[in-house]
TIPADREN-934567 format. One record per atom (N, C-alpha, C): residue number from 1; residue in three letters; atom name; x, y, z. Coordinates in pm, whole numbers, plus 50000, padded with zeros to 5 digits. Example, Ala and Ser with C-alpha at 12.3 -4.5 7.8 and 13.67 -1.06 7.14 Angstrom:
<paros>
   drense   marvo   dose       x       y       z
        1     ALA      N   51319   49431   50780
        1     ALA     CA   51230   49550   50780
        1     ALA      C   51320   49670   50780
        2     SER      N   51285   49775   50708
        2     SER     CA   51367   49894   50714
        2     SER      C   51290   50003   50787
</paros>
This chain:
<paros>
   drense   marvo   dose       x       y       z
        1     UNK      N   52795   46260   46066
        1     UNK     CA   52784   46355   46175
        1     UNK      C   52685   46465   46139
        2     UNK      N   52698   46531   46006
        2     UNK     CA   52610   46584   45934
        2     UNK      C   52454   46584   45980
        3     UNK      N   52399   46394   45974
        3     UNK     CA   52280   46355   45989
        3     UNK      C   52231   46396   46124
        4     UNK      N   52325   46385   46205
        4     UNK     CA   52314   46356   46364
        4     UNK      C   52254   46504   46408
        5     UNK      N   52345   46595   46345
        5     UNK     CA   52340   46728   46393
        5     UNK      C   52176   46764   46358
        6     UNK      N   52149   46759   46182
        6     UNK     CA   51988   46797   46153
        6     UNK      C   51919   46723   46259
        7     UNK      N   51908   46612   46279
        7     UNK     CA   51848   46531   46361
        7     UNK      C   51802   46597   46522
        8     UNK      N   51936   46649   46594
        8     UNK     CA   51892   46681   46707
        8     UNK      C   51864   46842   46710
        9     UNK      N   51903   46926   46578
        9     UNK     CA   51810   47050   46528
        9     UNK      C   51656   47053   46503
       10     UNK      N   51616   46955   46442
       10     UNK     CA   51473   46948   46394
       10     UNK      C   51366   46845   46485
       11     UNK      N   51452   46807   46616
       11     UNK     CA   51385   46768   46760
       11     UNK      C   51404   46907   46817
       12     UNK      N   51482   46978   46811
       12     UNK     CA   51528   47101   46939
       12     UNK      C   51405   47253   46863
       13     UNK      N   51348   47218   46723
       13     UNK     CA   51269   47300   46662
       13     UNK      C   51135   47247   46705
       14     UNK      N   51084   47134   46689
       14     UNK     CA   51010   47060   46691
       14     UNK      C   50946   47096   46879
       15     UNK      N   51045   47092   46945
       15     UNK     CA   51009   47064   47078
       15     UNK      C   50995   47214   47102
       16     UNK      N   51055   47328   47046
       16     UNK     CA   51030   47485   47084
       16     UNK      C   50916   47517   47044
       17     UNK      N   50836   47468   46911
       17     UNK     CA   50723   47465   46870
       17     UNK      C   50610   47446   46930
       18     UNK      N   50631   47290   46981
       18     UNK     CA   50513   47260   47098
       18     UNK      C   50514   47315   47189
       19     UNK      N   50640   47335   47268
       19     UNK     CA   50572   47472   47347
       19     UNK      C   50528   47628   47346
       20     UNK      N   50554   47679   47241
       20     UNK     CA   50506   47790   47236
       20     UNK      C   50375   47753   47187
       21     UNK      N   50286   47665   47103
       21     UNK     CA   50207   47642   47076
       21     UNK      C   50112   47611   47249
       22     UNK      N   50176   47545   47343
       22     UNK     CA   50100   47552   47454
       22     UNK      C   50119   47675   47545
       23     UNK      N   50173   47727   47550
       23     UNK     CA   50243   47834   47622
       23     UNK      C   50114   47947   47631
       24     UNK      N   50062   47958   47423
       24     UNK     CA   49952   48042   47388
       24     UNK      C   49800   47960   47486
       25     UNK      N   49788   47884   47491
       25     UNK     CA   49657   47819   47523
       25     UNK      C   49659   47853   47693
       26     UNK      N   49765   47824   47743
       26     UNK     CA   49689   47912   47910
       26     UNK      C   49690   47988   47965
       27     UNK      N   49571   47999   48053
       27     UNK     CA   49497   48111   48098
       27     UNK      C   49593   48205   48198
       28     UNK      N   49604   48318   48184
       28     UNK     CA   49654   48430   48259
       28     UNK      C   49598   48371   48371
       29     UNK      N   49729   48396   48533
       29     UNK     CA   49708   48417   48612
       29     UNK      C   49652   48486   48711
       30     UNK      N   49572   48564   48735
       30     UNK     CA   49552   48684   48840
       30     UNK      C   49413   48735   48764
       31     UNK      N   49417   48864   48837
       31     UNK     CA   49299   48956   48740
       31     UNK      C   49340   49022   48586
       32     UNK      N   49246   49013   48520
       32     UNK     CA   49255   49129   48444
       32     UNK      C   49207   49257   48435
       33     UNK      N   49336   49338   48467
       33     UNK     CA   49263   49479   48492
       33     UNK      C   49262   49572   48349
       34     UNK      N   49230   49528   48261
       34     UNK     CA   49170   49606   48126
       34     UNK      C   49052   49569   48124
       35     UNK      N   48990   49492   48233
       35     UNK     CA   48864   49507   48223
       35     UNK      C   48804   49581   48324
       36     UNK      N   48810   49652   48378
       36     UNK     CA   48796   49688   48540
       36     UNK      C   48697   49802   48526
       37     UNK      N   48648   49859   48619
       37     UNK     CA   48571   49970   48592
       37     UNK      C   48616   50108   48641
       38     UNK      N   48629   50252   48522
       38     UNK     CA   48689   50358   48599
       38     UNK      C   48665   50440   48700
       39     UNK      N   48551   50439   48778
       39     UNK     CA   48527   50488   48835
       39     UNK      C   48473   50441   48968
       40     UNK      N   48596   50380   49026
       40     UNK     CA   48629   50347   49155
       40     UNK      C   48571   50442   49297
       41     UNK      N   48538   50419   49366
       41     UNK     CA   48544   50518   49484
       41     UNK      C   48673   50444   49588
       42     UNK      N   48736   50573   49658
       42     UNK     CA   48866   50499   49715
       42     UNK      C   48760   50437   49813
       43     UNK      N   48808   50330   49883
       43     UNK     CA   48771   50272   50052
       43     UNK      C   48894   50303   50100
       44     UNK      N   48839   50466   50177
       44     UNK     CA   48935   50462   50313
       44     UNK      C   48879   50604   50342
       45     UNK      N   48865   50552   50489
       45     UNK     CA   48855   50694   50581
       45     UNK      C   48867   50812   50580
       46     UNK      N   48789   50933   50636
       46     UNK     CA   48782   51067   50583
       46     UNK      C   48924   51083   50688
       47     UNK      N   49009   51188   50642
       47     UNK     CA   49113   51215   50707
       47     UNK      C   49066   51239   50856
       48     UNK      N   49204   51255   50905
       48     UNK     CA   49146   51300   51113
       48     UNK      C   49065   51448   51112
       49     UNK      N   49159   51536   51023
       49     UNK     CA   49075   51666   51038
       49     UNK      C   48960   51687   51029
       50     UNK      N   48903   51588   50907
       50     UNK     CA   48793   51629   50863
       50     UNK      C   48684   51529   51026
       51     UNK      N   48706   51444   51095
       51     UNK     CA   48634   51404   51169
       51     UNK      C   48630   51451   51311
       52     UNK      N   48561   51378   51399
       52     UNK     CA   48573   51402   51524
       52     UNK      C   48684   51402   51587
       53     UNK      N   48761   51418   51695
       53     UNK     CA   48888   51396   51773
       53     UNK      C   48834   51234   51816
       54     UNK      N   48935   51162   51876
       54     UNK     CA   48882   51074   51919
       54     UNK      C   48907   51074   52064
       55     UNK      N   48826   50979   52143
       55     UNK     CA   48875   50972   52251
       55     UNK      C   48973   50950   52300
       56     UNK      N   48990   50981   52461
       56     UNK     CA   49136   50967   52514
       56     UNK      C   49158   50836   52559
       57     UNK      N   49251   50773   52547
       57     UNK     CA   49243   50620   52652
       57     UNK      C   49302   50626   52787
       58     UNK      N   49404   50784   52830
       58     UNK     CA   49446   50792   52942
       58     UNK      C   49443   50942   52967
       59     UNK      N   49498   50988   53071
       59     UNK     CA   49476   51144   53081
       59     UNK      C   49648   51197   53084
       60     UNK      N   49637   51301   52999
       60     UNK     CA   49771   51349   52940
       60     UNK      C   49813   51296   52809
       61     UNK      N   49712   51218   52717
       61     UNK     CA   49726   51151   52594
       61     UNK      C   49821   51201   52515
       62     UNK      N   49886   51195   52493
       62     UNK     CA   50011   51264   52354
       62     UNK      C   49868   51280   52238
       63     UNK      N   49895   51325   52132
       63     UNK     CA   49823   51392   52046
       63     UNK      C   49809   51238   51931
       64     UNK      N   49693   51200   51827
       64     UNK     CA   49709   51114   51790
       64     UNK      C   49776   51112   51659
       65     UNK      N   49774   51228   51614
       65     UNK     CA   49874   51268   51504
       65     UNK      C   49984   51372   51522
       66     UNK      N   50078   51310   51535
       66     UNK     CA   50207   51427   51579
       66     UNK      C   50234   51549   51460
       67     UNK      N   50326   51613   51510
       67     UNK     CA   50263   51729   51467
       67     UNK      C   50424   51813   51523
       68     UNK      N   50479   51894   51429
       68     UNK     CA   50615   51988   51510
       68     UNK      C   50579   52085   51615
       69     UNK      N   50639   52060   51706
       69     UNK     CA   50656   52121   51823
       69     UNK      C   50764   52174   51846
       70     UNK      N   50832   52280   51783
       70     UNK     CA   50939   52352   51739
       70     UNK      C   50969   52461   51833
       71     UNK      N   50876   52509   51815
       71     UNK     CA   50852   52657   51918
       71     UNK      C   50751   52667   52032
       72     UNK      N   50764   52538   52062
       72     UNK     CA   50663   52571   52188
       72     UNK      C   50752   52530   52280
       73     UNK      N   50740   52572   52442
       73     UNK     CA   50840   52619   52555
       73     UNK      C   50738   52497   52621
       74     UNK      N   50845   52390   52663
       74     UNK     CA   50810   52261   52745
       74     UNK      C   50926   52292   52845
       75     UNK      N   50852   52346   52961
       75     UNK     CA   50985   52287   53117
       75     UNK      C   50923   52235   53193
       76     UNK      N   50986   52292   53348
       76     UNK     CA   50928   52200   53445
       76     UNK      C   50820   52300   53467
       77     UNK      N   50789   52391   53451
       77     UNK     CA   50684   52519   53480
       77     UNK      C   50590   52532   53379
       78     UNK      N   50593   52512   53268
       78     UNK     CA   50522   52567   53157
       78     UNK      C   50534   52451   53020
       79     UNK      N   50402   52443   52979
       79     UNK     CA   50400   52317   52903
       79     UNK      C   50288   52359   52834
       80     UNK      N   50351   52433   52719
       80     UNK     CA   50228   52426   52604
       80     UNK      C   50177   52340   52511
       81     UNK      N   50209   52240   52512
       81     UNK     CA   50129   52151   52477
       81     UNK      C   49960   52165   52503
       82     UNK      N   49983   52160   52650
       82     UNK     CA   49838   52137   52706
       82     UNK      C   49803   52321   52672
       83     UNK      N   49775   52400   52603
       83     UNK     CA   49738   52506   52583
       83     UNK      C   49633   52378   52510
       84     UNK      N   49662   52338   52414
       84     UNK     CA   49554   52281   52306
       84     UNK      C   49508   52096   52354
       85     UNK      N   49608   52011   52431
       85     UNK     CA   49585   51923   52453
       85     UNK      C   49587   51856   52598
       86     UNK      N   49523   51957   52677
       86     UNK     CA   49505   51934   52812
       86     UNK      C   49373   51872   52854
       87     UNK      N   49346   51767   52947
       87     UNK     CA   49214   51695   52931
       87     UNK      C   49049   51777   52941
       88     UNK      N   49095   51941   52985
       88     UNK     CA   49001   52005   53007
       88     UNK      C   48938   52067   52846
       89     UNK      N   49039   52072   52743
       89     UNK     CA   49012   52106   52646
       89     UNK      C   48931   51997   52599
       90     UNK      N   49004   51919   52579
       90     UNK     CA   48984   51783   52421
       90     UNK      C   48873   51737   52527
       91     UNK      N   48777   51750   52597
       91     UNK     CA   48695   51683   52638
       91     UNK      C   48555   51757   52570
</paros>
């Protein structure tokens, strides 16, 4: 029983061997980014502020970046919103 046991030890060594021995030989998946270069520029758009407004697609547009409206007085009479986003302005 002795024999049996070394036997299926020094297959179960044997076979962990060969694979770590292949395991080392292939190639990383994906990129390698330790090679990369530091000085990236981002790709993406200058914020909204810094650009133009954009156009409207309807008239009474809600604003395209919301924004708290906490203290401003919306009824049926008075709607400050349009102080700043009424089509006579943003045009």
């Amino acid at each position: 029983m002795t024999n049996q046991v070394s036997k299926i030890l020094v297959g179960l060594m044997t076979t962990l061997f060969a694979g770590y021995l292949m395991a080392n030989d292939v190639q990383p998946i994906g990129k390698d980014l330790t090679q990369s270069p530091d000085n990236i520029t981002p790709a993406f758009h200058t914020a909204p502020r810094e650009s133009e407004l954009p156009a409207l697609n309807y008239v009474n547009q809600p604003p395209m970046v919301p924004h708290s409206v906490a203290n401003y007085q919306v009824t049926k009479n008075v709607n400050q919103c349009l102080n700043c986003h009424s089509p006579e302005i943003h045009v």
